[in-house]
C-alpha positions in Angstrom: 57.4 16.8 -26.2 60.9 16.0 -24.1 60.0 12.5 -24.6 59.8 12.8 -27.8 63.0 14.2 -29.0 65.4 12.8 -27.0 65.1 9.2 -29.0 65.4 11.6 -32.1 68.6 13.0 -30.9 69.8 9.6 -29.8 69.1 8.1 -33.5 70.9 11.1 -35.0 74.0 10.5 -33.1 74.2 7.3 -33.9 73.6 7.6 -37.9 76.0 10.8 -37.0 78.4 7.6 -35.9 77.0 5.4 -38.4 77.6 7.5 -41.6 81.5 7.7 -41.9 81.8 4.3 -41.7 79.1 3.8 -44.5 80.9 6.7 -47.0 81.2 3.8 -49.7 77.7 2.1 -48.8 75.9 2.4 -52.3 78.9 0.9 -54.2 79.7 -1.7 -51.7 75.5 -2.8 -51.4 75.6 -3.0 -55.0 78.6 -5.5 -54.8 77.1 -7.1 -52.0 73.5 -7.6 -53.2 75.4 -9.2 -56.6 77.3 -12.0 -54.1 74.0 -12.2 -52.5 71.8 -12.7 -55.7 74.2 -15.4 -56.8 73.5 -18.0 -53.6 70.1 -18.1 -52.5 71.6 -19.7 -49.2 73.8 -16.3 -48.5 70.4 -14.1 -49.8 68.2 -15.8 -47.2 70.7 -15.7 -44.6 73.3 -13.2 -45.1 75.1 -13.8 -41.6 77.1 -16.5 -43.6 79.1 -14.1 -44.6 80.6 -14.6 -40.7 80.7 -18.3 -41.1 84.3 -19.7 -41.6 83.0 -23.0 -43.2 81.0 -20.9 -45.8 83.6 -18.7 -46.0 86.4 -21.5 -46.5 83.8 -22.8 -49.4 83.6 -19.7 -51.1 87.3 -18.4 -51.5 86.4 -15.8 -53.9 83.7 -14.0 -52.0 86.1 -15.0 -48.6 88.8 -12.5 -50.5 85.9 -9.9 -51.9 84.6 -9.3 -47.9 88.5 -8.8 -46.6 89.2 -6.0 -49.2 85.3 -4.4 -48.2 85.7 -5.0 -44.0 82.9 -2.4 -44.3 80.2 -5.0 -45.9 79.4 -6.9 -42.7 78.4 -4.0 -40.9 76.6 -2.8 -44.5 73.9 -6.0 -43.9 72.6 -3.9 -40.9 71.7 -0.7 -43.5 70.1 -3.3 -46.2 67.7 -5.3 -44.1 66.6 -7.5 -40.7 65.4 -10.9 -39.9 62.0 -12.1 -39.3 61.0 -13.7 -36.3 61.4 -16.8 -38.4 65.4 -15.6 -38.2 64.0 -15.0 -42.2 66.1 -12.2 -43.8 64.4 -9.6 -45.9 65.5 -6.6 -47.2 64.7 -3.1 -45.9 62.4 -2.5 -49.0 60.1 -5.5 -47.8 60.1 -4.5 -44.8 58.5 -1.0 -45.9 56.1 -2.7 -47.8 55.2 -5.6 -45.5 55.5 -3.9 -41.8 56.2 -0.3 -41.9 55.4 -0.1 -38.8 58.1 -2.4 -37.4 60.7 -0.7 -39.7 60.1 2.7 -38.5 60.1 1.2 -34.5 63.3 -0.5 -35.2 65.4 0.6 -38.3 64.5 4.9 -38.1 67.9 4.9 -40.5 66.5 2.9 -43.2 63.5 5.8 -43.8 66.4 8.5 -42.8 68.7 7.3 -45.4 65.7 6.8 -48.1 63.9 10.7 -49.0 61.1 9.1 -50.5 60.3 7.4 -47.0 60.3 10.5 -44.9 57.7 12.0 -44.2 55.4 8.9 -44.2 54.3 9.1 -40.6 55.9 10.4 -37.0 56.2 8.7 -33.8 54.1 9.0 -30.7 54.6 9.8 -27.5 55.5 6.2 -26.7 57.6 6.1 -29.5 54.6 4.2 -31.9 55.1 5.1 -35.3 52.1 5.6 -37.0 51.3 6.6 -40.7 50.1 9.8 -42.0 46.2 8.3 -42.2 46.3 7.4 -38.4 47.7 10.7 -37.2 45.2 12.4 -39.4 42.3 10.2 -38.0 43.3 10.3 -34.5 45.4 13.6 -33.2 44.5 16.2 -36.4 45.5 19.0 -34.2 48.8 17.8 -33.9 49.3 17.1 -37.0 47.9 20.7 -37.9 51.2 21.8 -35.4 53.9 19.6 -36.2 53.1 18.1 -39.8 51.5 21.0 -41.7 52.9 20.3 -44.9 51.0 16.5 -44.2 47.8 18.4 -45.3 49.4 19.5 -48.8 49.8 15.6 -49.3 46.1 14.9 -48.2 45.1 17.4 -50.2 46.5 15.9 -53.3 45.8 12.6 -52.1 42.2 13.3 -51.8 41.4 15.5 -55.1 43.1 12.1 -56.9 40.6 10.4 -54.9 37.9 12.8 -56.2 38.9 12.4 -59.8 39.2 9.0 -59.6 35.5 8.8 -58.1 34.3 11.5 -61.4 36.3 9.2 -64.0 34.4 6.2 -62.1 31.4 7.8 -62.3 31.7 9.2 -65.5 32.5 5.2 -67.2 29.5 4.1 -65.5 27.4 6.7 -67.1 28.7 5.4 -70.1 28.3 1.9 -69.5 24.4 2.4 -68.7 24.1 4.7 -72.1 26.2 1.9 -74.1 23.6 -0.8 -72.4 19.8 1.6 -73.0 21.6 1.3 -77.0 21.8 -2.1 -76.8 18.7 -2.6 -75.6 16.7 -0.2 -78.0 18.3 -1.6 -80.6 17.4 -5.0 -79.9 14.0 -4.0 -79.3 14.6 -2.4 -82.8 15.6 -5.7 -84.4 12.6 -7.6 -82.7 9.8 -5.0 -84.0 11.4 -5.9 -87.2 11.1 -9.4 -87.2 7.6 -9.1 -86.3 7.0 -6.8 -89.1 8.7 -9.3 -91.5 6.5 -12.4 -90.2 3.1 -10.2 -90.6 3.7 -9.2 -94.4 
């Protein structure tokens, strides 16, 4: 359990560290993602942004980065490279490798509530998600993730509705299909009765 919390405290300290300098993040990532959305070079490689040739080519974003001496550092909170040295943002990361994210950026889940909560780290300091703890170490997440089993409960009556609702269309389905099928027999004993008289 040691083992375990003293990589949380050392994380803490440094977003402790890490948040003053950040105080006008959102504004300045807003900025930042706008002079990024206008050159795909800068968007797929935003460490331009330290390069005095780009910078000497792009006067107006040159002057934008000295009055925001913040927005370098900001590139760190909004995403990573690849092993490809391909730059993504923190959002694909979550969606692509959460894994990785949670193993290397803990901040990026920290600084977004709708992350938290996902999955914990293990003793080796593996993150894993909610399913896999559930799987494979139930009684610890029974002790230090009971509010995990609120969210598997809802997770699984959706499950279980969306299984009735399935259930319930297929029903349909096969009464929609023994219609069809009476009345074409319907129509066919009707023709026959036609042709005989």
């Amino acid at each position: 359990m040691r083992l375990r919390v003293i990589p949380f405290l050392i994380a803490m300290l440094c977003l402790a560290y890490v948040a003053p300098a950040f105080a006008q993040s959102p504004r300045t990532e807003a900025e930042l993602q706008n002079w990024m959305a206008r050159d795909p070079r800068l968007q797929a490689d935003p460490h331009l942004m330290e390069n005095p040739e780009y910078l000497r080519n792009h006067p107006n974003f040159a002057t934008w980065l000295s009055q925001h001496p913040g927005a370098q550092r900001q590139i760190t909170l909004m995403g990573d490279y690849d092993e490809h040295h391909i730059w993504h943002d923190r959002y694909w990361w979550h969606q692509n490798h959460p894994d990785w994210l949670y193993a290397n950026h803990p901040e990026w889940a920290y600084n977004n509530p709708q992350w938290r909560g996902e999955g914990d780290w293990d003793e080796h300091h593996v993150w894993h998600d909610r399913g896999w703890w559930a799987a494979n170490n139930s009684a610890w997440v029974a002790q230090h993730h009971p509010d995990w089993a609120a969210v598997h409960a809802e997770e699984h009556h959706e499950a279980v509705v969306a299984h009735h609702e399935n259930v319930v269309a297929h029903h349909e389905a096969e009464v929609a299909h023994h219609e069809a099928v009476v009345q074409h027999h319907e129509e066919v004993r009707h023709e026959h009765e036609m042709e005989h008289h």
